[in-house]
C-alpha positions as CSV (number, residue, x, y, z in Angstrom):
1,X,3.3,12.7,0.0
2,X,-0.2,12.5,-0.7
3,X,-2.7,9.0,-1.2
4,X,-2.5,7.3,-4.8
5,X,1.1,7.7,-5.1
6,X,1.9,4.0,-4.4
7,X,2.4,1.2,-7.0
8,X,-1.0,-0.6,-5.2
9,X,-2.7,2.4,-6.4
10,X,-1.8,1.6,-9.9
11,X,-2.7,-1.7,-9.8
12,X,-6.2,-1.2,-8.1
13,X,-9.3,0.6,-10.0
14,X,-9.4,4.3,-9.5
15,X,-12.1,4.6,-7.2
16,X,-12.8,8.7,-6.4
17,X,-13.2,9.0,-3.1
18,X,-16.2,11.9,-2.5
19,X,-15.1,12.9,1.4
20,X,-12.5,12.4,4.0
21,X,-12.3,13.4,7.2
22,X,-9.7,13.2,9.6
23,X,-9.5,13.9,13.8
24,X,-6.8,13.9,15.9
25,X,-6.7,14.1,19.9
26,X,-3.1,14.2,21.2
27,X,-3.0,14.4,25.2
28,X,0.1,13.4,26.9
29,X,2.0,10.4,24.9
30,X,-1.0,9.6,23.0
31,X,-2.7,10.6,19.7
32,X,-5.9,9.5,19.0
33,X,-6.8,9.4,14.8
34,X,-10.4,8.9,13.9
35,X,-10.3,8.6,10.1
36,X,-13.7,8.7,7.6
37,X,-13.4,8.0,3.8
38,X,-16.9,8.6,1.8
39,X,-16.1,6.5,-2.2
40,X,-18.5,8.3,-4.9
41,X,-18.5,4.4,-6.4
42,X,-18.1,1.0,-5.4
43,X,-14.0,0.9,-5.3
44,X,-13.8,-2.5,-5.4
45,X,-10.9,-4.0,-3.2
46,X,-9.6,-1.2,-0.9
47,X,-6.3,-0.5,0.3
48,X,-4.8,1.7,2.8
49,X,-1.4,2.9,3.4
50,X,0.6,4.6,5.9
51,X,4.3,6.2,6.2
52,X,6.2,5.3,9.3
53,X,7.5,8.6,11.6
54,X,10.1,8.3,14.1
55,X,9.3,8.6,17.4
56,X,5.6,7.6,16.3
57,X,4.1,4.1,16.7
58,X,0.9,3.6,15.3
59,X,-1.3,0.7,16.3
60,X,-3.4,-1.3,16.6
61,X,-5.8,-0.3,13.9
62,X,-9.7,-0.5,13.2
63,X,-11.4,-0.6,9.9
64,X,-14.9,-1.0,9.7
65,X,-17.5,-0.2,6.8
66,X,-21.1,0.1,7.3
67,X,-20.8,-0.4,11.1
68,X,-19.0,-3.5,10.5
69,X,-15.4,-4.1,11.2
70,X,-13.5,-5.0,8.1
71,X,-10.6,-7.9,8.2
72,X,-7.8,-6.8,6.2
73,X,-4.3,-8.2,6.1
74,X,-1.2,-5.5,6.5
75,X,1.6,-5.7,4.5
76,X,5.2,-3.8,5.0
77,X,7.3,-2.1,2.5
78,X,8.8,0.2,4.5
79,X,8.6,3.3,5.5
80,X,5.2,2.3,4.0
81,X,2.8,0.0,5.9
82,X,-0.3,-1.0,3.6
83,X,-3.1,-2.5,4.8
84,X,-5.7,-4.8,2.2
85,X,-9.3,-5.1,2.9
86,X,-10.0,-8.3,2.7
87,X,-13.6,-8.8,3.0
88,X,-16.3,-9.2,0.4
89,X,-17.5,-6.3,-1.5
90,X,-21.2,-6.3,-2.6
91,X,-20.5,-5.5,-6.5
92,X,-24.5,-3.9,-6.6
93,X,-23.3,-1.8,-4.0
94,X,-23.2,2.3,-5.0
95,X,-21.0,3.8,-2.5
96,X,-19.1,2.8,0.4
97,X,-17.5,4.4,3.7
98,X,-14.6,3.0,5.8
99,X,-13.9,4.2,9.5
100,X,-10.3,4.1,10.5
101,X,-9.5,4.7,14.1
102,X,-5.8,4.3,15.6
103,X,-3.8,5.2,18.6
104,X,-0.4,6.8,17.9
105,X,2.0,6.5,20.7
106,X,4.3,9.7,20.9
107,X,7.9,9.3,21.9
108,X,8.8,12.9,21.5
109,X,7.4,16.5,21.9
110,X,7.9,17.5,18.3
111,X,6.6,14.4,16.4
112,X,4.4,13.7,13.2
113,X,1.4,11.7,13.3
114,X,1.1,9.2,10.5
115,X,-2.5,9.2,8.5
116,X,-3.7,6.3,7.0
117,X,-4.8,7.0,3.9
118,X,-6.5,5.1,0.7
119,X,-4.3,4.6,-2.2
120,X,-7.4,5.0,-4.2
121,X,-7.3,9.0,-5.9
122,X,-8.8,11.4,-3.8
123,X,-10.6,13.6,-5.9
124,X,-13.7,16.2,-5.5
125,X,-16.7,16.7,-7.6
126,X,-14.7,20.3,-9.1
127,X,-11.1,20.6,-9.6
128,X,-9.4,22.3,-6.4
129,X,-12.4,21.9,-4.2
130,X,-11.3,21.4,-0.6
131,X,-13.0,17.7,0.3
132,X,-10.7,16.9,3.0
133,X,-11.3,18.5,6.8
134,X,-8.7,17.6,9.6
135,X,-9.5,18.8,12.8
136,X,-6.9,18.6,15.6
137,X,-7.0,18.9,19.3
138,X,-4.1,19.4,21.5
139,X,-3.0,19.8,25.0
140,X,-2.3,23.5,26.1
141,X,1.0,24.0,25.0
142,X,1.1,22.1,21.7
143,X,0.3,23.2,18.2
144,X,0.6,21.9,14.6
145,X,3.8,23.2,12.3
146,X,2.3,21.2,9.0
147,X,0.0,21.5,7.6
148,X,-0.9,24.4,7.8
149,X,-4.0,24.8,9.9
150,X,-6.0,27.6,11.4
151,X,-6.2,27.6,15.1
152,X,-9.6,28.1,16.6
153,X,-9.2,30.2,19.8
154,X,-12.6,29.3,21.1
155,X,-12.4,26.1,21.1
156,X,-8.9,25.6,21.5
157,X,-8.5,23.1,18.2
158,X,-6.9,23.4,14.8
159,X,-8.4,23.0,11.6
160,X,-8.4,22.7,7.8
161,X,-10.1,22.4,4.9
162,X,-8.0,21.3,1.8
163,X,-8.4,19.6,-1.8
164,X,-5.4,16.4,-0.7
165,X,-4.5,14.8,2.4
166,X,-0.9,14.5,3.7
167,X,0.4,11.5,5.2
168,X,0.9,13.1,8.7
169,X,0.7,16.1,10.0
170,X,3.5,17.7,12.5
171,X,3.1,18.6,16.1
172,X,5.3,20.5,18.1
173,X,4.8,20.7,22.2
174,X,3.0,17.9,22.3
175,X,4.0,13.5,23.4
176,X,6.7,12.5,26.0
177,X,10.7,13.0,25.4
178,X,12.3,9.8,25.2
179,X,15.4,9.9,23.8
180,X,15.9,6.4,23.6
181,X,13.2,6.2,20.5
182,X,15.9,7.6,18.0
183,X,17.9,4.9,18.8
184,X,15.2,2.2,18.0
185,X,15.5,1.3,14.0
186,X,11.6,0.1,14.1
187,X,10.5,3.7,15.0
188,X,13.0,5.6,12.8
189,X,12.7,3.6,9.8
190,X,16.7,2.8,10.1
191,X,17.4,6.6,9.8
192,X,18.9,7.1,13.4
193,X,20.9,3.6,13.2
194,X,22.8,5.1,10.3
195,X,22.8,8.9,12.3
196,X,24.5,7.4,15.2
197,X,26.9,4.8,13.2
198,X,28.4,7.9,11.1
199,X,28.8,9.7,14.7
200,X,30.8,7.2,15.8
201,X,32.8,6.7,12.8
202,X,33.6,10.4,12.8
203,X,34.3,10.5,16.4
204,X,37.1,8.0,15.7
205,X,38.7,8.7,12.9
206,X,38.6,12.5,13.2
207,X,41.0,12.1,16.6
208,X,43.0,10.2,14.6
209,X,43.5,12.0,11.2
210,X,44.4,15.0,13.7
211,X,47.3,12.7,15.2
212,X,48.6,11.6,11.9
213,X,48.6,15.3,10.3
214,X,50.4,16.6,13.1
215,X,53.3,13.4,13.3
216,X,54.0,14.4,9.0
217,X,54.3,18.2,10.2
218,X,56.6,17.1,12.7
219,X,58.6,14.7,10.8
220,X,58.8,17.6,8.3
């Protein structure tokens, strides 16, 4: 799922955004994000969006512009969570950068971190040119399963150049097991709630199907 595909994305102006770059830290139950979007134009209003992940809660989150940090008010469709800049935007003004920066708490050892992204089009300068770096460093014994990302043995970090960003990127090895986070609806989106509900229905009824069957055979 990449930025733009949202129905605020339709409504806003399509504002080409020139540069993104995107860092990630994970150590221990952690992630850090550090997010930095470069607009070729003035975009006007700005929104950003995010897609929940299980076992991944994000928050709180920093936007600033210019050095500044930017007020913005969030709003939840889930899975998506958007957030609305809602500061005043100098119309005479040519470009203009946003820093995002985040803490993703990590309930599980194989876990995707969520990246905020704008919902304006993100776009280079020639079609298919790779404007989008994400860097990643892990602890030891972690690594990245999506994207896909070169590992850079010297530095022990991952990277990747590529022409679209996507809205989080998968890490396996790394965050704290806590089983209880599949159980919590507001860190799987719902998803487990229904998992564990058709578990239990199965476990009931199956015992019981197998009771009946055998009673008719019997009867029979």
């Amino acid at each position: 799922m990449l930025a733009g595909s949202s129905l605020a994305a339709q409504q806003q102006p399509r504002a080409r955004v020139q540069q993104a770059e995107v860092s990630i830290v994970a150590i221990g139950a952690v992630a850090r994000v550090r997010a930095r979007y470069t607009f070729a134009s003035n975009p006007g209003a700005v929104s950003f969006e995010y897609l929940e992940q299980p076992c991944a809660v994000v928050g709180p989150i920093r936007l600033e512009s210019n050095g500044k940090e930017v007020p913005y008010a969030a709003e939840a469709t889930r899975p998506w969570m958007r957030l609305h800049d809602t500061s005043a935007v100098d119309p005479g003004r040519s470009s203009l950068g946003y820093s995002i920066s985040y803490d993703v708490k990590l309930a599980a050892t194989d876990v995707s971190v969520p990246i905020v992204l704008p919902t304006s089009a993100l776009t280079g300068t020639r079609r298919g040119e790779p404007i989008a770096t994400i860097h990643a460093m892990l602890q030891w014994n972690a690594k990245v399963l999506l994207p896909r990302m070169s590992f850079v043995k010297s530095t022990r970090s991952w990277t990747a150049r590529m022409a679209a960003l996507p809205s989080a990127v998968r890490l396996a090895g790394a965050g704290v097991p806590n089983e209880k986070c599949w159980l919590e609806p507001k860190n799987s989106g719902g998803l487990a709630g229904i998992f564990w509900a058709l578990v239990a229905t199965l476990a009931l009824w199956v015992p019981t199907y197998l009771w009946w069957a055998n009673r008719r055979r019997d009867a029979a």
